[in-house]
C-alpha positions as CSV (number, residue, x, y, z in Angstrom):
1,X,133.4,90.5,157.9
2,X,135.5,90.3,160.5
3,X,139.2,91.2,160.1
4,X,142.0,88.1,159.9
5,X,145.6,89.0,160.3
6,X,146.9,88.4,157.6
7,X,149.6,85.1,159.0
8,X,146.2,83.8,159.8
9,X,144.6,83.5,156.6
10,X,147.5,82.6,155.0
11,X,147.5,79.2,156.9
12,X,144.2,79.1,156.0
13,X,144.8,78.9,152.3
14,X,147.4,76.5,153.0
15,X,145.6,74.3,154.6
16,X,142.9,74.1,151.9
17,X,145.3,73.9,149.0
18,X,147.2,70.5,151.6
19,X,143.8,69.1,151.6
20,X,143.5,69.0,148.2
21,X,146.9,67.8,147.7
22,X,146.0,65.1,150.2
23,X,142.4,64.1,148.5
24,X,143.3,64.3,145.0
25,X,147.2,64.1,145.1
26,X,150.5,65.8,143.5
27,X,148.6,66.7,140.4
28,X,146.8,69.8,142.0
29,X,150.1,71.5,142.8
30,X,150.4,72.6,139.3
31,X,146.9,74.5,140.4
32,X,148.1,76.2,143.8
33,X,149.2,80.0,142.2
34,X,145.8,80.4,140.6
35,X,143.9,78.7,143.7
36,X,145.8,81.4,145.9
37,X,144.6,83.9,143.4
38,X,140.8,83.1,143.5
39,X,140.4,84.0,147.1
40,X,143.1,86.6,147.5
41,X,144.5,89.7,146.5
42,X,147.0,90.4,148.7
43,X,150.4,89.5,147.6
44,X,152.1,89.2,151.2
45,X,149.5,86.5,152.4
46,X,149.7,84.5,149.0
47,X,153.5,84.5,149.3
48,X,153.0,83.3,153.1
49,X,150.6,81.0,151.8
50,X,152.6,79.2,148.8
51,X,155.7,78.9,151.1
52,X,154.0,76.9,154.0
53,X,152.2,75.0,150.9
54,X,156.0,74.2,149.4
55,X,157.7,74.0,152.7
56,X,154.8,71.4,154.0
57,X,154.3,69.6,151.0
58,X,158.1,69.1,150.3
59,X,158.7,67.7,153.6
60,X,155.3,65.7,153.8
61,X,157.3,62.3,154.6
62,X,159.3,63.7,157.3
63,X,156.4,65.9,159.0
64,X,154.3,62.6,158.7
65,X,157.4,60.6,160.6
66,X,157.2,63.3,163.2
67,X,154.2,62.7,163.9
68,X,153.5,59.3,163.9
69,X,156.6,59.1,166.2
70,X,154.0,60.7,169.6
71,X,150.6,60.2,168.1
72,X,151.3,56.8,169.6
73,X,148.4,54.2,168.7
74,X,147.1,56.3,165.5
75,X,147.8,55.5,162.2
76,X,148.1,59.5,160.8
77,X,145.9,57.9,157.7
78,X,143.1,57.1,160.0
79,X,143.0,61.0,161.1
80,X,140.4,62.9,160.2
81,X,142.0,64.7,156.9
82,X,141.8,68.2,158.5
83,X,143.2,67.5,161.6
84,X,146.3,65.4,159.8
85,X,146.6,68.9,157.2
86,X,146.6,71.3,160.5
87,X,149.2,68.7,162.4
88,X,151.6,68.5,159.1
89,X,151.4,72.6,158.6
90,X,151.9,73.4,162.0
91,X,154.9,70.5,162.5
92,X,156.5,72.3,159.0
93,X,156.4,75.5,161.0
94,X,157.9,74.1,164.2
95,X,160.8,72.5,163.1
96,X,161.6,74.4,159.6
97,X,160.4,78.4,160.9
98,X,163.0,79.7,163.0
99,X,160.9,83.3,162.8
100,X,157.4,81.9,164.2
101,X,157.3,81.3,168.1
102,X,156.3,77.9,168.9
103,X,153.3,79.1,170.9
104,X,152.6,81.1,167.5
105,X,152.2,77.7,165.3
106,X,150.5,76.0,167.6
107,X,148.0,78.3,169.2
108,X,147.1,78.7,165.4
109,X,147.2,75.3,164.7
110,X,144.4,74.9,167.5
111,X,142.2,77.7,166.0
112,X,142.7,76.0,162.4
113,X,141.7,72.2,163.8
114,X,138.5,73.9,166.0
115,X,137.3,76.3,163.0
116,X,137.5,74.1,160.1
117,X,137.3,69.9,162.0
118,X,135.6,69.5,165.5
119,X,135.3,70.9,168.9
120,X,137.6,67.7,170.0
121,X,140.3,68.7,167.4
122,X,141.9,71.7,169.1
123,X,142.9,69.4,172.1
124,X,144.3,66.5,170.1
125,X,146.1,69.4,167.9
126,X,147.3,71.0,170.6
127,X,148.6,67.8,172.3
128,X,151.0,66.3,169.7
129,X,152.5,69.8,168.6
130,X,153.4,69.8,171.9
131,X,155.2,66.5,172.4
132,X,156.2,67.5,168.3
133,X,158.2,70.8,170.4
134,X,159.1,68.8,172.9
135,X,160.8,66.5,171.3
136,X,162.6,69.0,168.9
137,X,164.0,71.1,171.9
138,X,164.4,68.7,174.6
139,X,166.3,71.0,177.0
140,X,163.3,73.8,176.6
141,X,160.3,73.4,179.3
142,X,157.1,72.9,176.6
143,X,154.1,73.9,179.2
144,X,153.4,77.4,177.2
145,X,150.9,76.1,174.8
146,X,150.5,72.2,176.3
147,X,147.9,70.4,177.1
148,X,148.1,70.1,181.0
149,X,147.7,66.6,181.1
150,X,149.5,63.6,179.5
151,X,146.7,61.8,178.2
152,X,145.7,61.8,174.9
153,X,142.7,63.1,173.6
154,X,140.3,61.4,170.4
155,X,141.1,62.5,167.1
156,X,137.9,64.0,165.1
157,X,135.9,61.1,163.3
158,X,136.6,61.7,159.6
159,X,133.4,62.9,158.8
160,X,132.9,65.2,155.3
161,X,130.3,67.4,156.9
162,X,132.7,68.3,159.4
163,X,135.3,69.3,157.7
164,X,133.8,72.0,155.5
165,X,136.5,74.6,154.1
């Protein structure tokens, strides 16, 4: 098996447990400590794990605002489950982790959306995290991690088999 750092797999546990939340709503949260447990031993990534899960989940509204405020002419409930998960958990990490770099949550917001959606995923990720950045730190210069051009891409098709976890 191939080593993860351990950040990494964190946010991948987090976003399984917020697709969960998002499938089969609030109820499961009572479930996320032993669902952190099943698949992992290591108490620094659960830890990592359950705070983007709280931090996310808490501030679903607002992240979902955010959002929906540059993913202009797409209804966030008409994207693809895993792509809306990566795009709330990476937003969370933007504007609420002043110790991850930008570049940080979104470069690993494009690896989550092109491992666990579609090949398309990582460039419509990758393109409203950056207007997301943009927005939140007007004054900064957001071409480290952009898209270079100003188009949108497609969202990935909400297709089950695609979205495997």
């Amino acid at each position: 098996m191939v080593a993860i750092k351990k950040r990494t797999r964190a946010r991948e546990l987090a976003l399984q447990f917020l697709y969960q939340i998002d499938l089969l709503g609030e109820e499961v949260i009572p479930d996320m400590v032993s669902f952190l447990a099943l698949d992992e031993t290591d108490s620094e990534i659960v830890k990592f794990a359950q705070s983007l899960i709280e931090g996310t989940n808490s501030r679903r509204q607002t992240l979902d605002e955010q959002i929906r405020n540059v993913a202009q002419n797409w209804d966030i409930h008409r994207m693809a489950v895993i792509d809306r998960n990566v795009l709330r958990l990476a937003a969370y990490e933007l504007l609420y982790c002043d110790d991850i770099p930008p570049k940080v949550a979104i470069n690993e917001a494009i690896e989550l959306g092109k491992r666990y959606s579609t090949a398309n995923s990582g460039a419509f990720i990758n393109g409203i995290l950056d207007k997301i950045k943009s927005n939140a730190s007007p004054d900064e210069d957001g071409g480290d991690a952009a898209a270079s051009d100003a188009t949108e891409p497609e969202p990935a098709e909400d297709a089950p088999a695609t979205e495997g976890a």
